[in-house]
C-alpha positions in Angstrom: -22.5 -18.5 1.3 -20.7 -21.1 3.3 -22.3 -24.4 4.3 -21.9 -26.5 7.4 -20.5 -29.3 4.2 -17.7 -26.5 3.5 -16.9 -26.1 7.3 -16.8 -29.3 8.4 -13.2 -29.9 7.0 -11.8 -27.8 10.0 -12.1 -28.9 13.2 -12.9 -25.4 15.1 -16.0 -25.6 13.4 -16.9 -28.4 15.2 -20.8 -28.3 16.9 -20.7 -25.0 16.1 -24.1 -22.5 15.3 -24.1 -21.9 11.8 -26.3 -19.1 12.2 -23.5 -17.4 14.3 -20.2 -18.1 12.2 -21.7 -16.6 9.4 -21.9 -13.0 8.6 -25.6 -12.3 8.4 -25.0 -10.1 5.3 -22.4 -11.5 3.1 -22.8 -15.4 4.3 -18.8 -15.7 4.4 -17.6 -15.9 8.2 -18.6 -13.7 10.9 -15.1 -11.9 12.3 -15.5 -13.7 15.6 -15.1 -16.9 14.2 -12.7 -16.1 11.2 -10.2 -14.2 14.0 -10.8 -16.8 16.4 -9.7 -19.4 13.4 -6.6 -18.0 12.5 -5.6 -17.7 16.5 -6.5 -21.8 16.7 -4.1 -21.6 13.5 -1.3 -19.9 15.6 -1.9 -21.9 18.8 -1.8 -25.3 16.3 1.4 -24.3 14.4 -0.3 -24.7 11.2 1.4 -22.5 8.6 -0.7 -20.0 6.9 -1.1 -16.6 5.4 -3.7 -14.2 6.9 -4.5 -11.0 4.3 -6.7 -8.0 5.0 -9.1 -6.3 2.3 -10.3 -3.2 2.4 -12.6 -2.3 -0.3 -11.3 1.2 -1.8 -13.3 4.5 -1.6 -16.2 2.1 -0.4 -18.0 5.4 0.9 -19.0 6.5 -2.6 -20.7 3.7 -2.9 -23.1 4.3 -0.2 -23.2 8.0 -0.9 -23.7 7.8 -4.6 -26.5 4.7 -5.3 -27.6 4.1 -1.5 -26.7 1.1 1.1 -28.6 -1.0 -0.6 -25.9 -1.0 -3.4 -23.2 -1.1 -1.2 -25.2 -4.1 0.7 -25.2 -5.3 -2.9 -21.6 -4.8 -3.9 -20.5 -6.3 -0.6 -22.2 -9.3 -1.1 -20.7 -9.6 -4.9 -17.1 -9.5 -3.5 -17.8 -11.8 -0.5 -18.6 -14.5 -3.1 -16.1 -14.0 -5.6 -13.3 -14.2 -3.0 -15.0 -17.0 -1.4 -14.3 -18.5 -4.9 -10.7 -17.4 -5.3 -10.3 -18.7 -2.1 -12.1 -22.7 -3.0 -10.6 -25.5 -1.1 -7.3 -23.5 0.1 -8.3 -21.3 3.1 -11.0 -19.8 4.5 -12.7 -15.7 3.9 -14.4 -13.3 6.7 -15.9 -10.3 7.0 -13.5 -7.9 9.6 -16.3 -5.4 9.6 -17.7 -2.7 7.2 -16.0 -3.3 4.1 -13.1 -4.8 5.0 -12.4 -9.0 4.4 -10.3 -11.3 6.2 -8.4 -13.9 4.3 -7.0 -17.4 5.8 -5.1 -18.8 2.8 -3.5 -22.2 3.9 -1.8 -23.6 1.0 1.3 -21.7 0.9 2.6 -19.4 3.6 5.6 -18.5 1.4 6.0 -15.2 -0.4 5.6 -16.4 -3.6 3.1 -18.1 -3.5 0.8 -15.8 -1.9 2.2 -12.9 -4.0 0.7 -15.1 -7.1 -3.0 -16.0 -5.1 -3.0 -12.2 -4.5 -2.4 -11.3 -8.8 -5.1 -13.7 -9.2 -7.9 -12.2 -6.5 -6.8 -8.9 -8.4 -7.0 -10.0 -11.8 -10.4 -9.4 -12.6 -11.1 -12.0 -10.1 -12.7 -10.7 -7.2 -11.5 -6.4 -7.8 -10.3 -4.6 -10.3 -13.2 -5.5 -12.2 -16.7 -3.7 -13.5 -19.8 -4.8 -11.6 -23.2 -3.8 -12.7 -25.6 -2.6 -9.7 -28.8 -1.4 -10.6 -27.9 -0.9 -13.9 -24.9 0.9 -12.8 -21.4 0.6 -13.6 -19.2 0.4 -10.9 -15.3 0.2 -11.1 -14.2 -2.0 -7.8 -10.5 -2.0 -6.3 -9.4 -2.6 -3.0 -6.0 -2.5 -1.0 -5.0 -5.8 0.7 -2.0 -6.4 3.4 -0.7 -9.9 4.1 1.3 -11.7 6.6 2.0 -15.0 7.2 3.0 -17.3 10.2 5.2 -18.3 11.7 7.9 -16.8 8.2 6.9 -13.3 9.4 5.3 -13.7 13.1 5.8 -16.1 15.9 2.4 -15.1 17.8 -0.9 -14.1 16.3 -1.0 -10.6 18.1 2.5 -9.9 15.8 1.0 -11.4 12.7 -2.0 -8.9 12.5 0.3 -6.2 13.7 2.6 -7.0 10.6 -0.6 -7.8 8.3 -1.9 -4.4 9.5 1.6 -2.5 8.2 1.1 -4.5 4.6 -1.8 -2.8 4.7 -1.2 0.5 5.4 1.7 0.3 3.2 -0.6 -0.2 0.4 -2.6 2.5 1.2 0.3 4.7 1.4 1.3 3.7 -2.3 -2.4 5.0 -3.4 -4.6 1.8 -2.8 -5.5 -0.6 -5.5 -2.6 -2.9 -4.7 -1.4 -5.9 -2.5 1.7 -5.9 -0.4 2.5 -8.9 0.9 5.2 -8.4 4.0 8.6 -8.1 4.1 10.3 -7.4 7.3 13.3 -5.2 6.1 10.8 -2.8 3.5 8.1 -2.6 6.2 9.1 -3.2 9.7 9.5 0.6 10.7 6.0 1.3 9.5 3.9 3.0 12.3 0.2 2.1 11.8 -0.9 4.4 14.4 0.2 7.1 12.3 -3.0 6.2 10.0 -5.2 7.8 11.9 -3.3 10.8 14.0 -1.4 12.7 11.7 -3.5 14.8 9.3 -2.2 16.5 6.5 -2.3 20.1 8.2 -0.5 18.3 11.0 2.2 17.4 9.0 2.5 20.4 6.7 3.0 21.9 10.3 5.4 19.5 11.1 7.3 20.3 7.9 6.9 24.0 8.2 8.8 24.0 12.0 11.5 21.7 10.9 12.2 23.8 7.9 12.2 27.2 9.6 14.2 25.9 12.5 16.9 23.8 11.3 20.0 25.0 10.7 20.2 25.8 6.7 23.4 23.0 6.8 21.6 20.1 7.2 18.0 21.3 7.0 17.5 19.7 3.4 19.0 16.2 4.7 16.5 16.1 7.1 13.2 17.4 5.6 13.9 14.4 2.7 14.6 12.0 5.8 10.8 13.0 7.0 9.4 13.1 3.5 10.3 9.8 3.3 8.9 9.2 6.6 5.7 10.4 6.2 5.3 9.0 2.5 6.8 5.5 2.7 8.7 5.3 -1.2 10.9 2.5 -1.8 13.4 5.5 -2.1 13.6 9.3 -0.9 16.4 11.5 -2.2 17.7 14.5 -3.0 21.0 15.0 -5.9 22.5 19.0 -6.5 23.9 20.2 -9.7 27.0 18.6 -8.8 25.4 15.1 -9.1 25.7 15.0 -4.8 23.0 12.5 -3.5 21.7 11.9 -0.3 19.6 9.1 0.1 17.0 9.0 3.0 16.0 5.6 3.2 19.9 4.5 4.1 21.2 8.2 5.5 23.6 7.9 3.2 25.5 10.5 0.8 27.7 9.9 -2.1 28.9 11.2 -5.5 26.9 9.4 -8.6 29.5 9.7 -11.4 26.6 9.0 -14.2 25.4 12.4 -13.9 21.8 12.1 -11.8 21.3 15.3 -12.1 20.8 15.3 -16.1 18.7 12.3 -15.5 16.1 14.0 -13.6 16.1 16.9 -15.6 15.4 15.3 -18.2 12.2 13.3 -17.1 11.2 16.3 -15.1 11.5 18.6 -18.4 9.7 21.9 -18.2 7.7 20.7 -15.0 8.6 22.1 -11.6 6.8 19.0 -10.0 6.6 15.9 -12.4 5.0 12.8 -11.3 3.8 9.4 -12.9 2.6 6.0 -12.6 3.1 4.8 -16.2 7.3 4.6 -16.6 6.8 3.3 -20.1 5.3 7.0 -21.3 9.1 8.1 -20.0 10.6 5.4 -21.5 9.7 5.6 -24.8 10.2 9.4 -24.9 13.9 8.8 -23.9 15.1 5.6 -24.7 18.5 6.9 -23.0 17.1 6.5 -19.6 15.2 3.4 -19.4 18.3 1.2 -18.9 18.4 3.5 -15.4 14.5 3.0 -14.8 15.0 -0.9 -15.4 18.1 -1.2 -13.5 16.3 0.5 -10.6 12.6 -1.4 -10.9 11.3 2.3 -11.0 7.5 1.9 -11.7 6.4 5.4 -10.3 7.9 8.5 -9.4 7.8 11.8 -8.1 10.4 14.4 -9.3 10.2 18.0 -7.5 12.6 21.0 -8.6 14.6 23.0 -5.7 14.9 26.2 -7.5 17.9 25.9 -9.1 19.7 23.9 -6.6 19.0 20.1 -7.9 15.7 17.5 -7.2 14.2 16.1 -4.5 12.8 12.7 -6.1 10.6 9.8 -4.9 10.5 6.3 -6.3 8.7 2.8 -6.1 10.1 -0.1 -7.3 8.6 -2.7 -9.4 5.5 -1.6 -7.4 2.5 0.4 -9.3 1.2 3.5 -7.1 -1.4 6.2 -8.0 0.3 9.3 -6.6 -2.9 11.4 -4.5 -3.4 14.8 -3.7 -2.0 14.3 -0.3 1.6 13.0 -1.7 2.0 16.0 -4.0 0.7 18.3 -1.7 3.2 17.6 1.0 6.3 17.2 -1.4 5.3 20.7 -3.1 5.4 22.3 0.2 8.0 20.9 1.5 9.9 22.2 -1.7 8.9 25.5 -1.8 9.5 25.8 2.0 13.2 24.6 1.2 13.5 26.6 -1.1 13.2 29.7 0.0 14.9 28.5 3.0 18.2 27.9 1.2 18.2 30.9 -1.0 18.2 32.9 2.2 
């Protein structure tokens, strides 16, 4: 719990209540204040990064042992990012269980990359904690932004922490991504909330059935990619054709991609993993392409007979969910039997 010793240091804090700028529950800083703190950063020109936690799956907490573990396990993080944290910024409670993070040494990308590792480095998550006599496994997915590298206002920088985010919940949670405007400035947040899976399988459905069978494949990929947010989206025929939907962009790969994906793929008509090593030591032929390409998980779908549809991260770790496959293995059968028509 913060004292009006560890406060002190920052001038916003100034005459202020203690019994109001703390959270009530956790004892790190109520979101008022914390918000308010970063905006006096902005306003100050004081360089900083500002990072948003939100506790994974946090709801099976609550259901499974009761609020009062949750209460507990809330508490647990609070303090152990408070600690991360020490002398270099400032951590609040955004509400529920999500945390605010004001880290002011470094604003650089680096930097906060390696703050980040060490919060999820048994730190603060990705760690055991013992409630009750109950073991409980803790992740959470952070976003990060910082000003004025990535945002010239404060209104732009949560807007852009808020895209880091989502981004990482798009890649399956348990992660940090810290922002970069060319990988995540055509992220739409909003489409967190409005676009269910149904919604979309609709969306794919219509496009499918009502594109003309020239250039429906190009764009059901594009949306794929879209909706699913890879590093890279793309499709490659028998005849080692690719079309890339990240840069709308077709072109011949002399190295034969095709036999490439068939080969990790195998006997699988939807292949999928998080783990490239398994892949790599199974065929030690194609790891100089997984390295060259930073591939750290990957989706491979077959078209029929017609080539792959394939999804990639790079040098990013994602735990492929239900939703993901779901959508790519309905997009593919839809094609599919689209083209054979």
């Amino acid at each position: 719990m913060y004292t009006l010793d560890d406060l002190k240091k920052y001038k916003y804090f100034d005459g202020a209540d203690i019994n109001f700028v703390l959270d009530s529950l956790t004892g790190i800083i109520s979101r008022q204040y914390i918000l308010d703190f970063a905006r006096t950063l902005v306003n100050s020109n004081t360089p900083f990064a500002m990072c948003m936690m939100d506790l994974d799956n946090f709801k099976y907490v609550n259901d499974s042992y009761g609020h009062r573990a949750g209460d507990i396990c809330l508490k647990n993080i609070a303090e152990s990012l408070q600690k991360c944290v020490g002398e270099d910024g400032l951590v609040g409670r955004f509400g529920g269980d999500e945390f605010i993070i004001i880290y002011l040494k470094s604003n650089k990308y680096d930097d906060v990359h390696d703050f980040l590792a060490h919060v999820y480095d048994g730190k603060a998550v990705r760690r055991f904690m013992y409630i009750d006599n109950v073991r409980i496994f803790v992740t959470a997915t952070t976003g990060s932004a910082s000003f004025p590298l990535d945002a010239g206002d404060y209104n732009d920088l949560f807007q852009k922490m808020d895209k880091a985010l989502y981004r990482g919940k798009s890649k399956g949670r348990n992660c940090y991504i810290v922002y970069v405007h060319e990988k995540h400035k055509d992220i739409v947040v909003s489409d967190r909330a409005g676009n269910s899976l149904l919604t979309k399988i609709v969306e794919l459905k219509k496009l499918i059935t009502e594109t003309d069978a020239t250039n429906v494949l190009d764009k059901t990929v594009a949306l794929l990619h879209t909706y699913l947010h890879p590093a890279k989206t793309f499709y490659c025929d028998r005849k080692n054709n690719v079309f890339n939907a990240k840069e709308g962009t077709k072109y011949y790969y002399g190295n034969n991609m095709y036999f490439i994906l068939q080969k990790m793929a195998g006997d699988k008509d939807l292949y999928y993993s998080s783990n490239p090593k398994d892949v790599m030591e199974r065929f030690p032929d194609i790891a100089s392409y997984m390295q060259a390409n930073r591939i750290h998980a990957f989706v491979i779908v077959k078209l029929a007979d017609l080539g792959f549809i394939a999804l990639y991260e790079d040098a990013v770790t994602r735990m492929w969910q239900d939703y993901d496959l779901v959508l790519i293995e309905v997009a593919s059968t839809l094609l599919a039997n689209r083209l054979k028509k």
